[in-house]
N, C-alpha and C positions, 0 to 999 in steps of 0.2 A: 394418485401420484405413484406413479412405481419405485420399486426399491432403489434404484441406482440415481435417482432424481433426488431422491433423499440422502443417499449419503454423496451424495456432488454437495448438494448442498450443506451438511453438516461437518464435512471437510471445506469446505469454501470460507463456513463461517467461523472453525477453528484458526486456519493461517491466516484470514482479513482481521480478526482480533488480535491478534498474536503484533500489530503493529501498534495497539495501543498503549501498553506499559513505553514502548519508547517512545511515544508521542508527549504522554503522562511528565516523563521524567527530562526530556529537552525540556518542556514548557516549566515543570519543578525548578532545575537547576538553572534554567535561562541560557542554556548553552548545549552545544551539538558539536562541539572539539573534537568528540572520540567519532563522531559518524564519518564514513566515507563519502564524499562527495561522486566519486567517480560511481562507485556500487551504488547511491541511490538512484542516481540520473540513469544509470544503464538499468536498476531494476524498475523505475517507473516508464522508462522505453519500454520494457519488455510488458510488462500489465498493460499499455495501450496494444501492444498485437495481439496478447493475449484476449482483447475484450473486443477489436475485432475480431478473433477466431470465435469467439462465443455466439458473435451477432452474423457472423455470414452460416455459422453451423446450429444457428437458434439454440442455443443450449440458455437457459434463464440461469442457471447455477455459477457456469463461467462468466456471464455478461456482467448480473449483479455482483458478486464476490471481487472481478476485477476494476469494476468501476467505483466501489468501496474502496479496496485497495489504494488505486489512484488515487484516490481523493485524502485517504493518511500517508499515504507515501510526499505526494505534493507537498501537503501541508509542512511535512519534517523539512521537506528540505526547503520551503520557504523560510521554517524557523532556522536551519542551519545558515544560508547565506544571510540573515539578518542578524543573528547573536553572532557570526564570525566577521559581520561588517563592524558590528560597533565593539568588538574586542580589539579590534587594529588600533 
């Protein structure tokens, strides 16, 4: 594996971690008040182009890390419209 393949992916796996203390602490406190709706939904748009830039330019580092991503970005903000449905 070459140098730059490895740190694609050791930076990949630093910022797709970096989503789960706030995953952690929505699901802790039962609520997602302080998160932006607008900034999740436009930053989970952008990880879907991101993961196809990965997959049409075969990079494994962007494809996995952004399909990671997606999937705790989703998640939060499925907890968000659900802790902000039943707080109404």
């Amino acid at each position: 594996m070459r140098i730059w393949t490895i740190i694609g992916f050791v930076a990949a796996t630093c910022t797709t971690i970096s989503f789960v203390p706030q995953l952690v602490r929505v699901l802790q406190l039962r609520s997602a008040r302080e998160i932006s709706l607008g900034m999740f939904l436009l930053f989970s748009f952008g990880t879907v182009l991101w993961l196809l830039y990965g997959w049409s330019v075969h990079s494994w580092p962007v494809m996995v890390s952004n399909a990671v991503t997606l999937v705790l970005s989703l998640t939060i903000l499925f907890f968000k419209l659900k802790y902000d449905r039943e707080q109404r």
